[in-house]
N, CA, C and O atoms as CSV, one atom per row, in Angstrom:
chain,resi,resn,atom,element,x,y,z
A,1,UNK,N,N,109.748,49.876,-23.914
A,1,UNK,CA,C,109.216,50.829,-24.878
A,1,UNK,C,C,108.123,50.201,-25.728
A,1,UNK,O,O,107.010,50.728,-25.740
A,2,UNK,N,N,108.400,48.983,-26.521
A,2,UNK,CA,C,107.469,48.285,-27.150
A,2,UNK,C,C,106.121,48.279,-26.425
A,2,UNK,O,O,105.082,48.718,-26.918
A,3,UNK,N,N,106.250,47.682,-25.074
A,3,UNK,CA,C,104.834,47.279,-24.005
A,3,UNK,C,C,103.900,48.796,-24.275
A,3,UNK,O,O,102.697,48.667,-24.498
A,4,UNK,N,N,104.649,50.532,-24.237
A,4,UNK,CA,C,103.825,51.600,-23.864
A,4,UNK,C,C,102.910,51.281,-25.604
A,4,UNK,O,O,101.789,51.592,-26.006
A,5,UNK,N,N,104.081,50.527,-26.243
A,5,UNK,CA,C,103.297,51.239,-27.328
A,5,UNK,C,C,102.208,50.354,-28.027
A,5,UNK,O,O,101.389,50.626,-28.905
A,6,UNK,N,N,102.484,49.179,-27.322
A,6,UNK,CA,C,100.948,48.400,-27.408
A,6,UNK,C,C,99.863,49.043,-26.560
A,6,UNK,O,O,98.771,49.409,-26.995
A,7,UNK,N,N,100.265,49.136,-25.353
A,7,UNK,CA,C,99.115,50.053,-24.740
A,7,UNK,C,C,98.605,51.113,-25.353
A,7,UNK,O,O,97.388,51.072,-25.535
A,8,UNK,N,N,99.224,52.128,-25.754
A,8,UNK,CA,C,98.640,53.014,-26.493
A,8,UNK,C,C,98.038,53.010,-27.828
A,8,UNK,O,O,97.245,53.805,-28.333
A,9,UNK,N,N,98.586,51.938,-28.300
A,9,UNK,CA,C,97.460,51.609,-29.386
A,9,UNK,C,C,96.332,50.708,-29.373
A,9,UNK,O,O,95.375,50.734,-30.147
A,10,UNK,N,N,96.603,49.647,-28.105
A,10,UNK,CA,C,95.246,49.304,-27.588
A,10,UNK,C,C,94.172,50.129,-26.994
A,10,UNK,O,O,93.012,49.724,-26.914
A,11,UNK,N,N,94.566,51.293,-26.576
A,11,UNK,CA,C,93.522,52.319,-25.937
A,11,UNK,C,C,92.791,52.861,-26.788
A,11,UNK,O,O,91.579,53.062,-26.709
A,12,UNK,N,N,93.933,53.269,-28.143
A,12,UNK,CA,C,93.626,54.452,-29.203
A,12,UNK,C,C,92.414,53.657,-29.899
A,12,UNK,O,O,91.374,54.179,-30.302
A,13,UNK,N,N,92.816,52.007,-29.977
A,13,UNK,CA,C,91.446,51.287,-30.573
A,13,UNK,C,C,90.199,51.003,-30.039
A,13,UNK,O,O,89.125,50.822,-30.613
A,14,UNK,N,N,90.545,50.986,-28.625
A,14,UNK,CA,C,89.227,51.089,-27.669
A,14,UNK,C,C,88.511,52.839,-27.857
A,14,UNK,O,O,87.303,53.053,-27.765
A,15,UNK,N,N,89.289,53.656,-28.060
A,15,UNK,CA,C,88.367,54.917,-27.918
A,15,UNK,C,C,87.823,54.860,-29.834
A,15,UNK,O,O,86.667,55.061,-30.205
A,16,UNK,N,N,88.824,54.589,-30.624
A,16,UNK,CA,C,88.212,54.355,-31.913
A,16,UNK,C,C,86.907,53.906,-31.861
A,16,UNK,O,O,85.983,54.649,-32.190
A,17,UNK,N,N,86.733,52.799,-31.493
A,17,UNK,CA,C,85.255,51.689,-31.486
A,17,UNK,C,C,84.478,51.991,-30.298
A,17,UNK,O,O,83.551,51.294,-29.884
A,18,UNK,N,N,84.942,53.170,-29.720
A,18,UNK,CA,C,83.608,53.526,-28.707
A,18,UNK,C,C,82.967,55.266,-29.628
A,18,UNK,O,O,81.824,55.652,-29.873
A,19,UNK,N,N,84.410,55.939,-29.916
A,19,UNK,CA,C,83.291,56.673,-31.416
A,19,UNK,C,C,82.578,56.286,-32.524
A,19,UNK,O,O,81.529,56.847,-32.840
A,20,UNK,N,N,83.095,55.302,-33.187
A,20,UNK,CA,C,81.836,54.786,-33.979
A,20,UNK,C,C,80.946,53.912,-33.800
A,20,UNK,O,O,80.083,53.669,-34.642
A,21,UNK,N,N,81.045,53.310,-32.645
A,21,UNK,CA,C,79.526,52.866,-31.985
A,21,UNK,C,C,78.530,54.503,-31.223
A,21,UNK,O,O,77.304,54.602,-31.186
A,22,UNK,N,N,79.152,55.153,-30.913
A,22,UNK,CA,C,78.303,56.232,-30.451
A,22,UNK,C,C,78.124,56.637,-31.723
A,22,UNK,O,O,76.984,57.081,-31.586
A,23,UNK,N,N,78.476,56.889,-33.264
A,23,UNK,CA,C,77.976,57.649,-34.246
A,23,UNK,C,C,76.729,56.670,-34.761
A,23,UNK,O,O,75.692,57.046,-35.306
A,24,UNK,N,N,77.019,55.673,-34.522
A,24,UNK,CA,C,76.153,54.680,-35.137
A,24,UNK,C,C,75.133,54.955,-34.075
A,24,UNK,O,O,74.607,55.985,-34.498
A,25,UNK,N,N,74.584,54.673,-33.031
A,25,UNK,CA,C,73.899,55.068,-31.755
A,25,UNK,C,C,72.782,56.176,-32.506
A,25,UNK,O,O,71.619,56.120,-32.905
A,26,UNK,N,N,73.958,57.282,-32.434
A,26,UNK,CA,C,73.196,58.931,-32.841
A,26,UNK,C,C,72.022,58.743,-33.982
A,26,UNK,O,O,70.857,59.127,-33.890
A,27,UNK,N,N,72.773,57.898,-35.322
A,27,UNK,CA,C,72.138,57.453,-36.563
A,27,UNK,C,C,71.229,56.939,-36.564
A,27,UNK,O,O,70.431,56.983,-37.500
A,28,UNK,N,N,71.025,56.108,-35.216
A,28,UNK,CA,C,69.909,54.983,-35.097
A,28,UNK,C,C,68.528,56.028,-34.713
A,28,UNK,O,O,67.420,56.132,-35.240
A,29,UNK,N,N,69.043,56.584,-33.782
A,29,UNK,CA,C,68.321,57.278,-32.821
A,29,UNK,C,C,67.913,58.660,-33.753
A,29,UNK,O,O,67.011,59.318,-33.236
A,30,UNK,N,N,68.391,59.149,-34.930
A,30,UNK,CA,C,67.876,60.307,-35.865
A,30,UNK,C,C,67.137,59.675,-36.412
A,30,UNK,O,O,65.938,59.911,-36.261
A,31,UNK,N,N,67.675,58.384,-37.454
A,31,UNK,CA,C,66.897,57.918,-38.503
A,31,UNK,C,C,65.281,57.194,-38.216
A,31,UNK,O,O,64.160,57.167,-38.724
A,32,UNK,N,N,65.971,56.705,-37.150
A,32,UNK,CA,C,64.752,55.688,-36.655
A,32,UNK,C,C,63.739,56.343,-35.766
A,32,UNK,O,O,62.564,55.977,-35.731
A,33,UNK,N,N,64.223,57.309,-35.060
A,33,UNK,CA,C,63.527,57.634,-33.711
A,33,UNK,C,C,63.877,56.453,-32.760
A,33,UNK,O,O,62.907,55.874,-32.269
A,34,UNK,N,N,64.926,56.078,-32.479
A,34,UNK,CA,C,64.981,55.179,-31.342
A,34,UNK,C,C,65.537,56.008,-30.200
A,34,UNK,O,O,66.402,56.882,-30.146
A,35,UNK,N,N,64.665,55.378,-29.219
A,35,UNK,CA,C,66.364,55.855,-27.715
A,35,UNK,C,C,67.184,55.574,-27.896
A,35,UNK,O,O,67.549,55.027,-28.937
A,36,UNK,N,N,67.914,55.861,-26.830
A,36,UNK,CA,C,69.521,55.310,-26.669
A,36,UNK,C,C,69.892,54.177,-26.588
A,36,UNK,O,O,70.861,53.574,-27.049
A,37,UNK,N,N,68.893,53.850,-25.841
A,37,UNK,CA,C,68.561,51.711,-24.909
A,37,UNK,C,C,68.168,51.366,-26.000
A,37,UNK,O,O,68.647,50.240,-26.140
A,38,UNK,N,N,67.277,51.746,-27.368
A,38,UNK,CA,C,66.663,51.258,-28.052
A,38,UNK,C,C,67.714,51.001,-28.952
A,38,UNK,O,O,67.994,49.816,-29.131
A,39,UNK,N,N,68.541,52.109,-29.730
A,39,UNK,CA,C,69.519,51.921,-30.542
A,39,UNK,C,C,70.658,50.823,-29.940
A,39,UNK,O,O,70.952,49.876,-30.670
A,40,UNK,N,N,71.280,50.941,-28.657
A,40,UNK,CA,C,71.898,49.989,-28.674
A,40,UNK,C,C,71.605,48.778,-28.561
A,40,UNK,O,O,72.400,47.900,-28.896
A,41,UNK,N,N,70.547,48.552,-28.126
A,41,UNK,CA,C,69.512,47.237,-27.998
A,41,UNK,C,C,69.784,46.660,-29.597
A,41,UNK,O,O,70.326,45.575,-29.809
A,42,UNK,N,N,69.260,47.680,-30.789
A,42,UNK,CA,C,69.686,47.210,-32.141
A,42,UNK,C,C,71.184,46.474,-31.880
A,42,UNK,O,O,71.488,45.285,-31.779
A,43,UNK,N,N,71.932,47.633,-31.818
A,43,UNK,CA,C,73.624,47.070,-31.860
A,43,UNK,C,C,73.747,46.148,-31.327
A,43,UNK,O,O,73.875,45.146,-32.031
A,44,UNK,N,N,73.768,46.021,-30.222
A,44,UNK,CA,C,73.964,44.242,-29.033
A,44,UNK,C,C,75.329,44.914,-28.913
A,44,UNK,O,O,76.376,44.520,-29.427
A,45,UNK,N,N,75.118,46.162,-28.029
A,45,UNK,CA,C,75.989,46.596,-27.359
A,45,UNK,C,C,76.446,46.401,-25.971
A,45,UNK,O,O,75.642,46.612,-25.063
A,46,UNK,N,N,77.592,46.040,-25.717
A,46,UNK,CA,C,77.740,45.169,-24.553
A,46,UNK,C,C,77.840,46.296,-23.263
A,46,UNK,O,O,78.336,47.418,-23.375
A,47,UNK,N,N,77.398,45.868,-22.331
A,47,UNK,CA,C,77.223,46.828,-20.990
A,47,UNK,C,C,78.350,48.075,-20.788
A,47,UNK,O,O,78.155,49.279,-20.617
A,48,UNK,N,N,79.439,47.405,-20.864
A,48,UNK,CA,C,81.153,47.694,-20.554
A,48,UNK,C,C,80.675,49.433,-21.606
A,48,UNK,O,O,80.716,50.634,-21.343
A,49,UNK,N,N,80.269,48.604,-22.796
A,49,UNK,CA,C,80.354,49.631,-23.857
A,49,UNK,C,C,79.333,50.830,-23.559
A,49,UNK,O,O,79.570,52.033,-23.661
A,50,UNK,N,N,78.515,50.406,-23.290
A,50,UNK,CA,C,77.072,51.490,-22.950
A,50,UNK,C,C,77.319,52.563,-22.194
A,50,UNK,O,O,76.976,53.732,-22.372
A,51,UNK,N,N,78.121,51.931,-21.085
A,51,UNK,CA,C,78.431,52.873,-19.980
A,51,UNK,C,C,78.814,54.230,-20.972
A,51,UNK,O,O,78.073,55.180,-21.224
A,52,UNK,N,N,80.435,53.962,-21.518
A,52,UNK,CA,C,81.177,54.722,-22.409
A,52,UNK,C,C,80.716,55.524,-23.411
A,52,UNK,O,O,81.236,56.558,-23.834
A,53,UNK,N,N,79.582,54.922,-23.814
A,53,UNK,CA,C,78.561,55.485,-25.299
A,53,UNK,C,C,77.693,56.480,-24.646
A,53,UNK,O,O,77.486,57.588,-25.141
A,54,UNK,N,N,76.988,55.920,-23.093
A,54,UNK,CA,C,76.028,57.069,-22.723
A,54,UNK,C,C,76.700,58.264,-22.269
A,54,UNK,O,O,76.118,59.337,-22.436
A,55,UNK,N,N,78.091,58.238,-21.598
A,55,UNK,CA,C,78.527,59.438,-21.547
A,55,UNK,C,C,79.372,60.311,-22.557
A,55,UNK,O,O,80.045,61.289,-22.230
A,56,UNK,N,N,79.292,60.018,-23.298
A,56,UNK,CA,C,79.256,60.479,-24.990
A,56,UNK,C,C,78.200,61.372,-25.087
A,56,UNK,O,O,78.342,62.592,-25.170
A,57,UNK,N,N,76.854,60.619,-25.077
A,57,UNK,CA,C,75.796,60.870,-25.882
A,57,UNK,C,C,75.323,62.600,-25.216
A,57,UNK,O,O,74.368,63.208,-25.701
């Protein structure tokens, strides 16, 4: 029982920190006029993550 419930709160924190890197993304990309590549380029967003953020966006 313990193991599901690390998993599920390891997931719940992985989808946490893939919404507020995509809000941050959006912010970059209103405030600034950046792309998508451009805003995360700011962030030093790691590949794994991009994938996840662009199908968000």
């Amino acid at each position: 029982m313990c193991e599901a419930v690390e998993k599920y709160a390891q997931k719940y924190g992985e989808r946490k920190r893939v919404d507020t890197l995509c809000g941050a993304v959006v912010n970059l990309m209103e405030t600034l006029k950046l792309t998508a590549e451009q805003a995360m380029d700011a962030l030093r967003i790691s590949p794994e993550e991009r994938t996840a953020i662009s199908k968000r966006l």
